[in-house]
C-alpha positions in Angstrom: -31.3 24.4 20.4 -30.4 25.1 16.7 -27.0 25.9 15.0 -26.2 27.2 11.4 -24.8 24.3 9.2 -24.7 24.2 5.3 -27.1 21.3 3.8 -26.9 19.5 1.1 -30.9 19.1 0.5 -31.1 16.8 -2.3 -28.2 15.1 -4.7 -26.5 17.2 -6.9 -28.6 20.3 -5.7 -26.7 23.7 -4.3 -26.1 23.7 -0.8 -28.3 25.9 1.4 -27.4 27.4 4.9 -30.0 25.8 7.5 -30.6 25.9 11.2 -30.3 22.6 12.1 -31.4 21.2 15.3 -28.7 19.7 18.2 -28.9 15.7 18.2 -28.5 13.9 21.3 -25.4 12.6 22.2 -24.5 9.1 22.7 -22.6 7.9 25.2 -19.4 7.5 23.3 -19.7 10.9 20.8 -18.2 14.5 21.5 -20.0 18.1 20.5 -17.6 20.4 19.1 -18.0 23.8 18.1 -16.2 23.7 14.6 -13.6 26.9 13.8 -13.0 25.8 10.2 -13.6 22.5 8.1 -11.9 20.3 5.2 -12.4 20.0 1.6 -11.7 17.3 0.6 -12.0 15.8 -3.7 -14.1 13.3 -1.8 -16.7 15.9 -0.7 -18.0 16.3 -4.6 -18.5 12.9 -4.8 -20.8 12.9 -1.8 -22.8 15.6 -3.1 -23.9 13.7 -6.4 -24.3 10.2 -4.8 -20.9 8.9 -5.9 -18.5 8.2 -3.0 -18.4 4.8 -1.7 -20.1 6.4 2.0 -23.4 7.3 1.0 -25.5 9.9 2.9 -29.3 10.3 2.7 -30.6 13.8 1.8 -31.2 16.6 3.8 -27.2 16.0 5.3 -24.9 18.2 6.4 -21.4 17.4 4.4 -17.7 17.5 5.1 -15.4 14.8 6.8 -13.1 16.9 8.6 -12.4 19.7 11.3 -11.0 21.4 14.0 -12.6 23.2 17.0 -13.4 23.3 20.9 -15.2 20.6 22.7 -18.1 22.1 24.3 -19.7 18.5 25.7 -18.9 14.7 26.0 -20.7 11.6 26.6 -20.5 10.0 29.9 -18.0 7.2 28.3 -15.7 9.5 26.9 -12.6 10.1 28.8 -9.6 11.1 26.3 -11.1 14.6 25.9 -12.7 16.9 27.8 -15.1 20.5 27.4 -12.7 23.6 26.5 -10.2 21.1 24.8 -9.1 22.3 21.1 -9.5 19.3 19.0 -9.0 18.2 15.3 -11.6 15.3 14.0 -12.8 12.8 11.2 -16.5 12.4 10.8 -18.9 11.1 8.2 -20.2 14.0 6.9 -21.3 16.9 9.5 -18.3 19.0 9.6 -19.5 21.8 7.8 -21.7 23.6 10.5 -21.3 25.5 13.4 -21.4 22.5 15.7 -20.2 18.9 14.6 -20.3 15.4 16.5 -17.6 12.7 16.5 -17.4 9.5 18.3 -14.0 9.9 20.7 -12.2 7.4 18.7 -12.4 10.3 15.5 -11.1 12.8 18.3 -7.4 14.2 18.9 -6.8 17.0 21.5 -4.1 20.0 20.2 -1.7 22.1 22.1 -3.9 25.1 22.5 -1.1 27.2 20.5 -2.1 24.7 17.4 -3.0 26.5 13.8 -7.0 25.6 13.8 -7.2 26.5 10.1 -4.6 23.9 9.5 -5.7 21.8 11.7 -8.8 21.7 9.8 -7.5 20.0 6.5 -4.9 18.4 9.3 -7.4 14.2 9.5 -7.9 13.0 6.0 -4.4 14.3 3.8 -2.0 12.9 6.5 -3.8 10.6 8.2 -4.2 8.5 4.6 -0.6 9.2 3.3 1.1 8.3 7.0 -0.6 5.0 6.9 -1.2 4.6 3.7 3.0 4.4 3.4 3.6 2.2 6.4 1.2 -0.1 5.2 2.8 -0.6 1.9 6.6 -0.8 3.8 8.0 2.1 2.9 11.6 2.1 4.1 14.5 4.3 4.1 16.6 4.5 0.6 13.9 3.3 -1.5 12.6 5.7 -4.4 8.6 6.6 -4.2 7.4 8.4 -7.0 4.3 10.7 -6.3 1.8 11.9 -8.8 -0.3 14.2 -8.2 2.4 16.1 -5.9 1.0 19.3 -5.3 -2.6 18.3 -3.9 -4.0 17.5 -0.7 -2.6 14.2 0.0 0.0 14.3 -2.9 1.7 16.9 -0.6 1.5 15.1 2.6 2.6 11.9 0.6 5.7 13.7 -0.8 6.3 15.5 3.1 5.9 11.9 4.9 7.8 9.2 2.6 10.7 11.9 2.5 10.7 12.2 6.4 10.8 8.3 6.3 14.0 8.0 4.4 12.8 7.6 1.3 14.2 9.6 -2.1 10.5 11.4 -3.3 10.4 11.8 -7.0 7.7 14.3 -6.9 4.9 14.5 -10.2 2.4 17.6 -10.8 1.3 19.9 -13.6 3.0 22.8 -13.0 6.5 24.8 -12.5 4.8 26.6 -9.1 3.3 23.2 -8.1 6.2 21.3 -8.1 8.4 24.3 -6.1 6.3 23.4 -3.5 6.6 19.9 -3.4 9.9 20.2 -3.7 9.8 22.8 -0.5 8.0 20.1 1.5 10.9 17.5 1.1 10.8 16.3 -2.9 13.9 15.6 -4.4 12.8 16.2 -8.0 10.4 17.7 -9.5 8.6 16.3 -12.7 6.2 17.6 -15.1 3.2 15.2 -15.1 2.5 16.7 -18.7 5.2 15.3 -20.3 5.2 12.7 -22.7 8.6 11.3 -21.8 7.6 10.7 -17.7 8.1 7.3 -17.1 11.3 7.2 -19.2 12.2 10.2 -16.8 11.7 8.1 -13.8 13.2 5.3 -15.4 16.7 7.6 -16.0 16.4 8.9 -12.3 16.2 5.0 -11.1 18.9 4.2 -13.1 17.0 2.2 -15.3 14.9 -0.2 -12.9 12.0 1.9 -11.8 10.8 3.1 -8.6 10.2 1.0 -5.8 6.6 2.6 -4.7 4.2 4.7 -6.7 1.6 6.5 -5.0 -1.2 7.4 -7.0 -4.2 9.6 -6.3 -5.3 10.9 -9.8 -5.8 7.5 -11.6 -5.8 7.9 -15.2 -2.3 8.4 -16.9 -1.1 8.9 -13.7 -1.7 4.9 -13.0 -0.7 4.1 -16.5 2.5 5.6 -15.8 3.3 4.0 -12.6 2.3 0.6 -13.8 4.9 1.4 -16.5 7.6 2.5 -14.5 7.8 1.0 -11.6 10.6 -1.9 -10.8 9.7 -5.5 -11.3 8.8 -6.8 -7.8 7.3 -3.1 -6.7 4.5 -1.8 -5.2 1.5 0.9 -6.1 -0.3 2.7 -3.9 -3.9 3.5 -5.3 -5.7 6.3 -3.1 -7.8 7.8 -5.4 -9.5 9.2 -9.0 -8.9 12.9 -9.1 -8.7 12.6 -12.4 -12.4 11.0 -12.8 -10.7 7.7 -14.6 -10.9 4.5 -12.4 -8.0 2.2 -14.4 -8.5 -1.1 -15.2 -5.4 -3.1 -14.7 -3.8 -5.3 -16.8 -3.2 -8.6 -15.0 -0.6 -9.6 -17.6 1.5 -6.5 -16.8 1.2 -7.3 -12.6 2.2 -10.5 -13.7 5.1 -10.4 -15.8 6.1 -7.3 -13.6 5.3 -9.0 -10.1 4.2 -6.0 -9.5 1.8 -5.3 -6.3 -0.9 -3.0 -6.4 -2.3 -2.0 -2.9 -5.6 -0.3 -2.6 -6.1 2.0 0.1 -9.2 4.0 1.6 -8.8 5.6 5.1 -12.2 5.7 6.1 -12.3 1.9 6.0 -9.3 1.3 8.5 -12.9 2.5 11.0 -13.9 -0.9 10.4 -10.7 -2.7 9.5 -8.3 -1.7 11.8 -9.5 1.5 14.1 -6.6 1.6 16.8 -4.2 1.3 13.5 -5.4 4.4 12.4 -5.7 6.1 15.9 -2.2 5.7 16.4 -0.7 6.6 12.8 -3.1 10.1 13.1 -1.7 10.7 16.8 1.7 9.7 15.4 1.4 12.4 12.5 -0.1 15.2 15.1 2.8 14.9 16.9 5.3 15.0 14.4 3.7 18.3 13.3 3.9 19.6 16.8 7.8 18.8 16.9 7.8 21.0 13.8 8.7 18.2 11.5 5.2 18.3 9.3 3.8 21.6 7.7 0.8 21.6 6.7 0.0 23.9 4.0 -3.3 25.8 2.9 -3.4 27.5 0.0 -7.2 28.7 -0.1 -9.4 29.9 3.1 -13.2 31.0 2.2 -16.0 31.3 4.0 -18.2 28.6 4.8 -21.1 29.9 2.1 -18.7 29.6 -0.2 -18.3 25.9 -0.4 -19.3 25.8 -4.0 -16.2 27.8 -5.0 -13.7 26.0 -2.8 -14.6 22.7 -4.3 -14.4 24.2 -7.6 -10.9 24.9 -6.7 -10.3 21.1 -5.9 -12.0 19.8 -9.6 -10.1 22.6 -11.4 -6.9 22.0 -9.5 -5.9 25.4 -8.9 -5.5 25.1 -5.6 -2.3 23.3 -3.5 -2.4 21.4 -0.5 -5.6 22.2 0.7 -8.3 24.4 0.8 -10.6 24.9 4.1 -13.9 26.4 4.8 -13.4 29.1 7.6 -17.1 28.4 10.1 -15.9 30.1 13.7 -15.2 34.3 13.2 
């Protein structure tokens, strides 16, 4: 049996629509049928050969969905056939039919959003545990660049609902009304020359306590600069396409920490920690206390344009491949 899946044939190569053939199932993995898939910045990196995860050509890309189990293996016992689902994978999510071992698996109310629970895994599954990790705690100020974007919004959405006061940072008047909708208490231009002095006004002088940084770049130079002596940086990612190198001397003097963090790894380093923070974030969204927003649907064909929408940054919060009619 076959099923329609878009294929990355070769690095850096347009992506083709294929049939692709059903793999067995282990014992531990679940089928789904997928209703609409991720995108994700990390996705363009796969494509050319320059994510950290690397895939061997012909692969089917995309690291998250949502959809209905349609079969199990014999070990698996937290979800069942006809259960609507959300999941993480390693590439494979943008097909017709997607397997995930259980662990990757959460089962949804049946009257969940599936489009949101599409771009629902990656954005606040890294944010939620990215911030516990780095003890984020009630009154403390966490300064967010890169406010507006996939996990920029869920950072800004999360560390508020924690306690904290979210100073949020993005490139645009629209952008930051929304991150200021989702639970920001001020909105800063990222464009503007005077930002950490900003920051440093709205701290009263001392700097925020945690940055979290997904763009790299200025962005990083920025937090580095204004964050308080004895705080904490969260570095999640390059949007930007600038990897920083850090000035010891300035960690130093500062005793500043900077944390690195990359979801996909807590698979090996800690997989029940990051079962429990995604079921944790699921259900705060199901209590109405998380709202996931999508600002781009498009077809699954059109996953050329959606990224383009992600390395432009046009696009806020996220953007997600429609598969299922």
């Amino acid at each position: 049996m076959t099923f329609k899946a878009l294929v990355c044939p070769a690095l850096g190569q347009d992506l083709q629509i294929q049939d692709i053939p059903r793999q067995d199932l282990t014992t531990h993995q679940v089928r789904i049928r997928v209703s609409a898939a991720g995108i994700n910045f990390a996705d363009s990196l796969l494509l050319t050969g320059a994510y950290q995860e690397k895939l061997t050509p012909p692969f089917v890309p995309g690291f998250e969905l949502a959809g209905e189990v349609i079969e199990i293996g014999k070990d698996v016992v937290t979800c069942k056939p006809g259960d609507k689902v959300l999941a993480a994978v390693i590439g494979g999510a943008w097909g017709q039919e997607a397997v995930a071992h259980w662990r990757d698996v959460h089962v949804l109310p049946d009257a969940a959003d599936m489009t949101q629970a599409a771009g629902f895994p990656i954005a606040y599954g890294t944010s939620h545990l990215a911030l516990i990790k780095a003890g984020l705690t009630a009154g403390e100020t966490l300064v967010v660049h890169g406010a507006s974007g996939g996990v920029g919004l869920t950072a800004v959405e999360i560390g508020a609902g924690l306690g904290a006061r979210v100073i949020a940072c993005a490139s645009s008047d629209d952008k930051l009304k929304i991150a200021i909708e989702h639970g920001a208490a001020i909105g800063l231009d990222s464009r503007s020359d005077d930002l950490r002095e900003r920051i440093k006004e709205l701290t009263g002088g001392k700097g925020a306590d945690l940055a979290y940084d997904p763009v790299g770049g200025p962005a990083f130079d920025c937090a580095l600069r204004s964050t308080r002596p004895g705080g904490r940086i969260l570095v999640i990612g390059f949007a930007s396409g600038t990897v920083p190198q850090i000035p010891a001397n300035i960690l130093l003097v500062k005793n500043i920490s900077v944390l690195g963090f990359s979801w996909n790894a807590y698979r090996t380093i800690d997989p029940d920690a990051m079962r429990r923070s995604l079921a944790d974030c699921i259900d705060l969204w199901t209590q109405g206390r998380l709202h996931p927003h999508v600002s781009n649907i498009l077809p699954l064909e059109q996953a050329d344009q959606a990224l383009g929408l992600l390395k432009n940054r046009t696009a806020t919060g996220k953007v997600i491949l429609q598969v299922a009619e």
